[in-house]
N, C-alpha and C positions, 0 to 999 in steps of 0.2 A: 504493500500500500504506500509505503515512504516511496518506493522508484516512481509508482505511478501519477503523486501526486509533485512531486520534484518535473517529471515529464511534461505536465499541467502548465507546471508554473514555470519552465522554459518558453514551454508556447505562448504565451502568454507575457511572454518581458520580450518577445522578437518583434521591432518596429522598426522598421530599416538598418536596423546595427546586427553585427555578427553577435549569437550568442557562445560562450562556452560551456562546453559539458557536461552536466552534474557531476560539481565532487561530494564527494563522502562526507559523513557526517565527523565534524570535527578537524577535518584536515586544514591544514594551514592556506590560507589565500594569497597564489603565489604572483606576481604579475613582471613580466618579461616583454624585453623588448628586443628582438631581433631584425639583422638585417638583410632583407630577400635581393640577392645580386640578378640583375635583368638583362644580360647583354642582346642586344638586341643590334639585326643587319636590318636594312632598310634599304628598298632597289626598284629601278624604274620596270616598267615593265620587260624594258630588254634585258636587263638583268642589271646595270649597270647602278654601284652602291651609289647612295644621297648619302650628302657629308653637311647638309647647311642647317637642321631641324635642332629645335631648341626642346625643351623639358616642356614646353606646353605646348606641344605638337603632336605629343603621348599621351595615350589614355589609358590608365591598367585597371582591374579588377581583381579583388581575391578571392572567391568563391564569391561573385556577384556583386562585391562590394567594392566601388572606386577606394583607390589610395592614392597617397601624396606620394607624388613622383621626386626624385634628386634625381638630376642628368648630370655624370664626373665629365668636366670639362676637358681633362687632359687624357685621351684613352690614345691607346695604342703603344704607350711604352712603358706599359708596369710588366715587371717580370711574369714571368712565366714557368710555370712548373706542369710537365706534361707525361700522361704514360703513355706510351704506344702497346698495348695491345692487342696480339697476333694472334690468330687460332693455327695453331698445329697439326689439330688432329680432326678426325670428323671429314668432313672436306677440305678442310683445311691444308689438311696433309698431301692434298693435290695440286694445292695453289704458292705451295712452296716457291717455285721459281719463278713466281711474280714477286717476291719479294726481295729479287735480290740484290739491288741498287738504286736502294733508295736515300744517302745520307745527304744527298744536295737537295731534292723533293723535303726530308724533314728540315736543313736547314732554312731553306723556303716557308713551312712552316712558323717555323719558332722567329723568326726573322733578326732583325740587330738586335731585340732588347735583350737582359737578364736573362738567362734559362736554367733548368734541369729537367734534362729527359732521361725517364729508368723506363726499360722494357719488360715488358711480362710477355709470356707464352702461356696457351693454354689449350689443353683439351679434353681431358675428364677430369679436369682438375687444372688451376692456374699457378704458377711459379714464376719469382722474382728471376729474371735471366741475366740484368744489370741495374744496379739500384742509382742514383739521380747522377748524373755527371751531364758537364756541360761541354763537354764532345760531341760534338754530331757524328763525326766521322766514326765514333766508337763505340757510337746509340745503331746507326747504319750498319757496323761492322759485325754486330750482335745481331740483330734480325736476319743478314746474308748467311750466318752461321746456325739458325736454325733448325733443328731436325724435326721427322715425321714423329707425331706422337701417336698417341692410342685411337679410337672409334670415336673418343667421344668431342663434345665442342661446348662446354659448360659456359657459356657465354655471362651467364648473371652471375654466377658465381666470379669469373674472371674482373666483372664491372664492380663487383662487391670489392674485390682485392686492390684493384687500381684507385676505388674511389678512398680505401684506407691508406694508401701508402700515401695519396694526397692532403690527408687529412695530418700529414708528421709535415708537410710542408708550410713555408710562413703565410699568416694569414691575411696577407697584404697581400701574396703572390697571387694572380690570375691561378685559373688550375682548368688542367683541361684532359682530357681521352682519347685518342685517336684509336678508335676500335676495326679493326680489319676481321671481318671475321663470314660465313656464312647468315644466312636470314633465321636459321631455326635454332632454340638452344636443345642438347643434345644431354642431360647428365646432372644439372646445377642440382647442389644437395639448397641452396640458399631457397628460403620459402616466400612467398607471396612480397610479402610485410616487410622483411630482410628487402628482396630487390628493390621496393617501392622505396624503400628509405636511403638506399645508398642511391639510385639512379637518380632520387631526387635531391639530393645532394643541392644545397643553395650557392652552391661557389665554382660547381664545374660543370661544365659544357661537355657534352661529348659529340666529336664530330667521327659519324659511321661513313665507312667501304664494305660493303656487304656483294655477295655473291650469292645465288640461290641453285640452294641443294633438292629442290622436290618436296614433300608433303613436310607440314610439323610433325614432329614427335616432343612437343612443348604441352599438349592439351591438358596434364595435368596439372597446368600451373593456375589455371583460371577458372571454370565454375565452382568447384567444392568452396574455394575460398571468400566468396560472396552470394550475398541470398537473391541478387536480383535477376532477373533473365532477360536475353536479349531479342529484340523482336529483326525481322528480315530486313526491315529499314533502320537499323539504329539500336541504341541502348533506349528501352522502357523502363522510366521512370516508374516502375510496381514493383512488388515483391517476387521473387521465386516462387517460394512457399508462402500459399496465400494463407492471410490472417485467421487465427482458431475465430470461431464462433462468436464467444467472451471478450472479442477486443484483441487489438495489438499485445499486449501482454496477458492475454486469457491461458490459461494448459490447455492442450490441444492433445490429447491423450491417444489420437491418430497417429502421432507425430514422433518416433521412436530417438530423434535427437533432439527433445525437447530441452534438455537440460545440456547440452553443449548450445542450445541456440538462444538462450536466456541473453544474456549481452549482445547478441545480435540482433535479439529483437526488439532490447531496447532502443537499441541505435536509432531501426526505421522507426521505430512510433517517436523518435525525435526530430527525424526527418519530413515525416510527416507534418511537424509543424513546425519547422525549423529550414526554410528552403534552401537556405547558406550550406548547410549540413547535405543535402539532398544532392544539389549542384556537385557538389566535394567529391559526394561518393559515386555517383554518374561519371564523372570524371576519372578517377582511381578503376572504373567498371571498363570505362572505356581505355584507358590506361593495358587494362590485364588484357584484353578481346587483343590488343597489337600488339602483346606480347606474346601472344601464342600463335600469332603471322610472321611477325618481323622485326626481332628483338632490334638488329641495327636502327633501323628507320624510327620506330618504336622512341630508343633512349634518343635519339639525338633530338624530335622533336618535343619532348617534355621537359630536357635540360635546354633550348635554344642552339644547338648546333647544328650542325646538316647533315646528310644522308646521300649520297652516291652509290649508283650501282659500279659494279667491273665484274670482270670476267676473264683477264687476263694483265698483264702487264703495261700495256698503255692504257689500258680502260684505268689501273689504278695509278697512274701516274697524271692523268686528267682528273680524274678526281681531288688529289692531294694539289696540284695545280690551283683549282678551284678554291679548296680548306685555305691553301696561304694567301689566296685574295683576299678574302672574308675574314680572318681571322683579326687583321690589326684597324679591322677599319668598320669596328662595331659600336654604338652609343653601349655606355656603361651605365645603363639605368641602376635604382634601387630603390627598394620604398621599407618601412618599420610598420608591421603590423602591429596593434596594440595589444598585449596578451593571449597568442593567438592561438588558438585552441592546439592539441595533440591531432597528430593523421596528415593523411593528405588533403591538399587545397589547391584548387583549379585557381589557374592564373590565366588570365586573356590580355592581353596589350592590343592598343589598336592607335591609329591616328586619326587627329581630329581636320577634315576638310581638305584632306590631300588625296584625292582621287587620281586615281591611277600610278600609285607608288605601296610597295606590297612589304609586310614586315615578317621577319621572323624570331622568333625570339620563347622561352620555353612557358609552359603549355601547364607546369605543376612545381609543387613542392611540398616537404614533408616537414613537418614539427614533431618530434620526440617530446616525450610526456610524459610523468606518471598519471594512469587513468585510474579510476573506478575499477 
């Protein structure tokens, strides 16, 4: 009765302001302020990057809700800390000889400012192959010497590892991913919640080269871990498992994971009257549905980076081509949420009255919490 009428009285204090979560009874009232890093390309229709747009030329939301935009006036030459990770194995292990002279393409990348690039390899599993030096020649010289790994192509798992090693770098540095890898993940022990939280990562980009292998074998990263289902047009905003009889938190005595879905179903009957929350989890829904298509494409547009296909060794050297144009010539948005709830939260950026100029820039992000 305490969850239900706390549920109540959420609904009930939402009036155009984001609400947070019900805490517990007696727990301390924490309030934080974090800062969401927004890089953002912005490009004419021919592709060609716009360098002249000021901070009110942006318009961002966070689950629905505008926020106050900072535009960093000086971008393009704060260091940089980057991993390149390679898949080995999986198909990976066929596309070996595309990778094998690439240290003037990564210098191109990282370009005059500051750097440290460490490379990972991965296939059923991901390992450190060179840890942060600022050799390109030596970061290049390590990928050309890679070998064929195992079946597998643990892609989240590997984006989990890259996004830790960035997290030992300074927090002033740019931080970024260059993920080379196939479209399907192949073996990641990392679960749902785990991926959502490292890909969402508020300080790194990852820009994907992806290559396609044939069907997923990822499906079971995505439905068991949320109640909602998708319809043939899109994600529906409804439940999965439609409502017991007695209400959004009724027992539902049909329902054999009734007591593992107790916190799940408080969420929706939050949702329910909580649109902020609603939006969030649509977004995370939609989120997983592209992870079980095309992890590359997937991570790069929810972090702000981009996506390229190849299929051989010029196709990825066009690509990376591309990465070093866009990479030093991005507006360095940011906005401070005010106490902002745990989970993930849909970000949209958009421009205000510039028709015919197109933005890119990431799509989500995650706040860590202790919850209920």
């Amino acid at each position: 009765m305490r969850l239900i009428a706390a549920i109540v009285l959420l609904g009930c204090s939402v009036a155009g302001a984001q609400a947070p979560l019900p805490m517990p009874e007696n727990a301390p009232l924490r309030t934080e302020t974090n800062v969401v890093v927004v890089p953002a390309l912005v490009s004419t229709a021919g592709g060609q990057p716009v360098f002249t747009l000021t901070a009110e030329d942006f318009r961002i939301t966070d689950d629905g809700v505008e926020q106050k935009l900072t535009l960093d006036e000086e971008t393009g030459g704060e260091p940089l800390a980057l991993v390149v990770a390679v898949e080995t194995g999986g198909g990976g292990a066929r596309k070996i000889g595309s990778y094998g002279n690439l240290s003037a393409l990564l210098g191109a990348v990282v370009g005059a400012v500051p750097h440290r690039i460490a490379v990972v390899s991965f296939d059923g599993s991901p390992k450190l192959v060179e840890d942060f030096m600022e050799n390109v020649d030596a970061a290049g010289a390590a990928i050309h010497d890679l070998k064929q790994g195992d079946k597998g192509a643990a892609i989240l798992d590997a984006l989990k590892f890259s996004v830790d090693l960035l997290r030992k770098q300074p927090a002033t540095w740019r931080r970024a991913i260059l993920l080379i890898s196939e479209t399907n993940d192949h073996g990641s022990q990392a679960g749902m919640d785990e991926a959502l939280r490292a890909i969402s990562d508020t300080n790194t980009a990852i820009y994907s080269l992806g290559f396609s292998t044939g069907k997923s074998e990822a499906a079971h990263y995505g439905a068991r871990e949320l109640p909602f289902s998708k319809s043939e047009g899109g994600i529906k905003l409804e439940n999965g498992r439609p409502n017991p009889p007695h209400g959004c938190m009724g027992d539902d005595p049909a329902d054999p994971d009734e007591a593992r879905n107790k916190a799940v179903r408080a969420y929706d009957c939050m949702t329910q009257l909580a649109p902020p929350l609603a939006l969030a989890k649509m977004a995370a829904i939609a989120m997983t549905d592209g992870l079980q298509h095309n992890v590359p494409e997937t991570v790069a547009e929810v972090t702000g980076g981009e996506y390229f296909k190849f299929e051989d060794a010029r196709g990825l050297a066009r690509g990376l081509v591309e990465i070093s144009n866009h990479v030093p010539n991005r507006y360095m948005l940011s906005f401070h949420p005010e106490s902002p709830r745990a989970g993930y939260h849909a970000v949209a950026l958009s421009l205000r009255d510039r028709p015919g100029l197109r933005v890119t820039a990431r799509s989500g992000y995650w706040v860590d919490g202790a919850q209920p």
